[in-house]
N, C-alpha and C positions, 0 to 999 in steps of 0.2 A: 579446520576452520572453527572459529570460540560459534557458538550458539550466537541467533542472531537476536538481539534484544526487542524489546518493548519499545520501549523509546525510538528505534528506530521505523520500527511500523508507525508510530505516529508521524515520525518527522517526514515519512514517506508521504502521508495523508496531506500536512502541514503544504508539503512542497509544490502537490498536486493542485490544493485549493488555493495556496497563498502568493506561489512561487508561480502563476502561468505552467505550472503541468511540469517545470523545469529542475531537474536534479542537481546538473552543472550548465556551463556553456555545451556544451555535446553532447548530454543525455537528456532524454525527455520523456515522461511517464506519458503515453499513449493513452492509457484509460485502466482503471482500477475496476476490477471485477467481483471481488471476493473478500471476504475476511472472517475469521473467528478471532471470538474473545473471549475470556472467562469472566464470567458474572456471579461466582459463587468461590466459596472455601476449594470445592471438589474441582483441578482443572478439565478432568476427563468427565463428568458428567453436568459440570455447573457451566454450560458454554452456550456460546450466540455465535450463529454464523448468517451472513447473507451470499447472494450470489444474483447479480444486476448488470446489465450496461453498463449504467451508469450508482454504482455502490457507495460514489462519493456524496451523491445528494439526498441518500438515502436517509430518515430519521434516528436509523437503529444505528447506522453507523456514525452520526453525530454525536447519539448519545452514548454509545459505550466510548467514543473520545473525549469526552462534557466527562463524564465520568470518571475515566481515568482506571475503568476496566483496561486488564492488559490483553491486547490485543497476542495474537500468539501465531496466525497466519495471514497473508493476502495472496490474493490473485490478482496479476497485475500485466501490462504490458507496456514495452521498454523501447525506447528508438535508441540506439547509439550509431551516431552516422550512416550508413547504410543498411544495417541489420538493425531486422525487428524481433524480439522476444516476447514469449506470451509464455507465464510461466507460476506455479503456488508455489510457496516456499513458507518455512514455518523457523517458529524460535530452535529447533532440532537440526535443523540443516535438510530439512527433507524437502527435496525439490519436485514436483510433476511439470513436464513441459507440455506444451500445447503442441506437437508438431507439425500442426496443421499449418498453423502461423509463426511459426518460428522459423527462420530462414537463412542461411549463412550463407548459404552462393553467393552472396554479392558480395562476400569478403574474401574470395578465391577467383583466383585465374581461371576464366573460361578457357583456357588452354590445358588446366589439367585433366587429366583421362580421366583419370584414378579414383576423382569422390564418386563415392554412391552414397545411396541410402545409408545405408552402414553406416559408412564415415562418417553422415548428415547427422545422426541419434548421437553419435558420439563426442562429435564438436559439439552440437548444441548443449548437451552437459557441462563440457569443460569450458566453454565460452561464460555459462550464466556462473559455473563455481568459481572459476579462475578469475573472470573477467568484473564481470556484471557485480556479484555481490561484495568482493573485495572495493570495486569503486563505491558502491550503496556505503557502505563502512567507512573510507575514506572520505566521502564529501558528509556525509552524518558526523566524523570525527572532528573535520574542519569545521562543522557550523555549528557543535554542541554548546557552548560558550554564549551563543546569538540564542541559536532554540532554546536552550532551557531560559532567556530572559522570556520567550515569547508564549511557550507552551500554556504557562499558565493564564495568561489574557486569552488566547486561542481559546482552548476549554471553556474561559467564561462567555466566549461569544457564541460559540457553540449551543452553552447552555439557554441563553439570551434567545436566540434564535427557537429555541425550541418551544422555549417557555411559551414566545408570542407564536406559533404556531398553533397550538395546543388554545390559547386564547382564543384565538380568531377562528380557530374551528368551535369553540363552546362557548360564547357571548356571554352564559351568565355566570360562567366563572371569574369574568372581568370583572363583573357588576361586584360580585362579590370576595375581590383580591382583597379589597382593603381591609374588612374585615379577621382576613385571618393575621 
């Protein structure tokens, strides 16, 4: 599998805030947990990460997208039809699952004997490599054409947003916007 891009961690964000949470007709981002980004020359030590409920509403993560810092992991979780994932994943292909909430049984016959645990660690891997980020890649490849029209307005609102943010918490910086 090619390294998972930049671009697509955004378009993930994009899809979440923009899209009603939705990736396609049948996949739906549950809730975004996490992310790192790099903010500097150095990407191993010039980095931002956060780690939230809710990481979408977060400022830091508005602004290393405003910014157009490249994003390089999230933590995220995933509904496809009857199975849910909870799961990091990074531009290297490096995955950690949640097993706690990660669950496949519902995509197997109560009549098999045979899964256990075992089985459970090992599907859940090949589901999210096989399944899960091959489609993230495919519906990113279908919408790059649309996203990259939008990315750039998104960032500006982004930015917008932050701006009056930052305003409305310091009054006399308004007072004195126009000056600068």
């Amino acid at each position: 599998m090619d390294p998972i891009s930049s671009d697509l961690f955004t378009w993930l964000f994009y899809q979440f805030q923009m899209n009603e949470k939705m990736i396609s007709d049948y996949m739906k981002i549950q809730q975004i947990t996490g992310f790192l980004s790099t903010i500097g020359q150095d990407a191993d030590s010039d980095s931002v990460s956060a780690k939230s409920g809710s990481v979408d509403t977060l400022s830091a993560t508005k602004l290393e997208i405003a910014l157009n810092h490249t994003l390089r992991s999230m933590e995220l979780s995933i509904g496809l039809e009857e199975v849910n994932a909870k799961f990091t994943f990074d531009e290297k292909s490096f995955l950690l699952i949640d097993t706690a909430v990660t669950t496949l049984d519902n995509a197997f016959s109560k009549n098999y004997t045979g899964y256990n645990k075992e089985h459970s660690l090992m599907a859940q891997a090949v589901y999210i490599f096989a399944i899960l980020l091959p489609l993230f890649e495919m519906e990113f490849g279908d919408d790059k054409v649309a996203f990259s029209g939008h990315v750039k307005t998104y960032r500006e609102s982004l930015a917008k947003e932050l701006v009056n943010k930052l305003l409305d918490a310091h009054p006399k910086l308004r007072e004195n916007i126009n000056q600068i």
